[in-house]
C-alpha positions, -999 to +999 in steps of 0.1 A: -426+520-789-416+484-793-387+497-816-376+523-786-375+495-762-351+472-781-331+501-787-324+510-751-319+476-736-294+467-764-275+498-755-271+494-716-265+460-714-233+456-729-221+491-715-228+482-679-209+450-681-178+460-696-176+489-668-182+465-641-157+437-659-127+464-660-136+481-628-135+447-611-104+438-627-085+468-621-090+467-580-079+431-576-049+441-593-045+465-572-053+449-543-030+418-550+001+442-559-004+456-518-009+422-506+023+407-522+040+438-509+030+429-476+044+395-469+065+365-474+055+333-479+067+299-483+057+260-483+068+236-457+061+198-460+067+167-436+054+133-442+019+137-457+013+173-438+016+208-461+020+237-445+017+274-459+039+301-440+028+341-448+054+364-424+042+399-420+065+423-404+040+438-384+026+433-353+041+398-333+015+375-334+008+339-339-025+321-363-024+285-372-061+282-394-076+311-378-066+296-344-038+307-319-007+283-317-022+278-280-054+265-291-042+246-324-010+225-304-016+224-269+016+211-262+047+227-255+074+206-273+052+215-302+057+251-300+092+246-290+097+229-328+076+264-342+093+292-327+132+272-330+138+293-357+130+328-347+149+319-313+182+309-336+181+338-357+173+361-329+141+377-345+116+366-316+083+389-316+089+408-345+068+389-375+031+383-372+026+347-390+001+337-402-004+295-412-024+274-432-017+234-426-034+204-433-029+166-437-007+144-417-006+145-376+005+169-352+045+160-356+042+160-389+024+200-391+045+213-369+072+200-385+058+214-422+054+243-401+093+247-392+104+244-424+078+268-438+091+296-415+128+289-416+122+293-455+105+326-450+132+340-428+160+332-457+133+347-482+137+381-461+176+377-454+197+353-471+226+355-443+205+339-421+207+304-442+242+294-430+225+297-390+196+280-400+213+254-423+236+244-396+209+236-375+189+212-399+156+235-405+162+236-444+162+204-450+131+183-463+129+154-443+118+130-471+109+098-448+071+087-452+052+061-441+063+028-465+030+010-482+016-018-475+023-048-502-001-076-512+001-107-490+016-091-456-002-075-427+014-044-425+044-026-450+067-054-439+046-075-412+035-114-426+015-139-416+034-160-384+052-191-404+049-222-389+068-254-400+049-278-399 
């Protein structure tokens, strides 16, 4: 009996694992080819914030880390900055987006943000780079905060001097 035992578990094992292995493999292929059909995405950066833009021609809608734009900037100027490029290129309420930020401050994510978007929209049609060239949303906006250096208060701040 001991002999049948062996036998039988040395069989299964390996043959239940390499079904599940390639099973398992073979839907997130799948699965990956219809998301990437899906969408169009793009990075947008300002100062220390990273933002990641997914535009779905779907549905209009609006999620900033599982959050509405609403509940995620409360202020208006902010979504003003979003939104500028769908309002220069004339495609308002047509794209769901959906957003994942972090780092930085609020000017700095909704800034990441813009630039995220506006690089999706030339992703999807490259005639609308000239509009959204012309109105500065393609360019990185490389200032950052200068460090501090050894023996000042601040980046540039020292120590009042006194003459005597």
């Amino acid at each position: 009996m001991d002999k049948k035992k062996k036998i039988k578990k040395a069989a299964s094992v390996p043959i239940k694992k390499e079904k599940k292995k390639t099973v398992k493999k073979k839907v997130k292929k799948e699965v990956k080819k219809e998301i990437k059909k899906k969408y169009t995405e793009a990075v947008g950066r300002r100062k220390e914030a990273i933002a990641r833009v997914r535009l779905i021609k779907d549905k209009p809608g609006f999620i900033i880390n599982e959050k509405t734009m609403e509940e995620y900037f409360p202020l208006q100027n902010y979504h003003k900055k979003i939104l500028d490029p769908f309002r220069i290129t004339n495609l308002e309420n047509i794209f769901f987006v959906s957003i994942k930020v972090n780092g930085g401050g609020i000017t700095g994510q909704a800034e990441a943000i813009r630039l995220g978007i506006s690089r999706c929209l030339i992703k999807i049609d490259e005639k609308l780079k000239p509009t959204l060239r012309k109105a500065g949303f393609l360019t990185r906006d490389a200032r950052v905060v200068e460090r501090k250096k050894y023996g000042l208060k601040k980046a540039r701040k020292a120590a009042q001097w006194s003459k005597r």
